[in-house]
N, C-alpha and C positions, 0 to 999 in steps of 0.2 A: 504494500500500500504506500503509494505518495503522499507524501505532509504537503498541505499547501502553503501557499505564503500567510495565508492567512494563520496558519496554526501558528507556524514557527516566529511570526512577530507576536500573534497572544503570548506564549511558552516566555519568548524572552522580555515581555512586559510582565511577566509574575501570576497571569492572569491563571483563574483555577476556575473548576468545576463548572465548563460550557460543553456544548455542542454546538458544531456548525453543522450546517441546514442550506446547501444550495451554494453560490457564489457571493461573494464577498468583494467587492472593488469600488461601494461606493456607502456613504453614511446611513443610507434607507437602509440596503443589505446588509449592512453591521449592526446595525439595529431590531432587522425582522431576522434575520439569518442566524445569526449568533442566538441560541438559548441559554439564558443562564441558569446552574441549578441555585437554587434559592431554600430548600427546605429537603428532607427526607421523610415521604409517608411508607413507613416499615419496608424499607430496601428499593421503594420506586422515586425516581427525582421528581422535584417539584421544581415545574419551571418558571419564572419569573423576572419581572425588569430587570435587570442591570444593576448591577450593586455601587454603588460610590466606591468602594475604594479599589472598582475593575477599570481598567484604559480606556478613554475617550477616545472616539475615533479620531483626533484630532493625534494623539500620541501612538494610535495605529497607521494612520496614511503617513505619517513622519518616519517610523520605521520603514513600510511598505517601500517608501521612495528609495531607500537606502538598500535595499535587497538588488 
């Protein structure tokens, strides 16, 4: 399996427990695409917004550029 770019800038932003969901190359798809887990109901993820102290797309397309 291939990491996309988008893994590999989450991974080195410290980001934890997402899934991504489709393609990723603009802020809407960082936003619908990226799932964050947010809670555990007895072993299945609860998925939810975006936690504050996960990367802004703003400090994702920063990295992005940089790859």
């Amino acid at each position: 399996m291939t990491r996309t770019n988008i893994s590999i800038v989450l991974e080195k932003l410290n980001a934890k427990d997402y899934v991504i969901e489709g393609e990723v190359a603009t802020e809407e798809e960082y936003n619908s695409n990226v799932k964050w887990v947010v809670a555990d109901n007895n072993g299945q993820a609860v998925f939810g917004t975006k936690p504050d102290d996960m990367p802004s797309w703003t400090a994702v397309k920063t990295e992005l550029n940089k790859l």
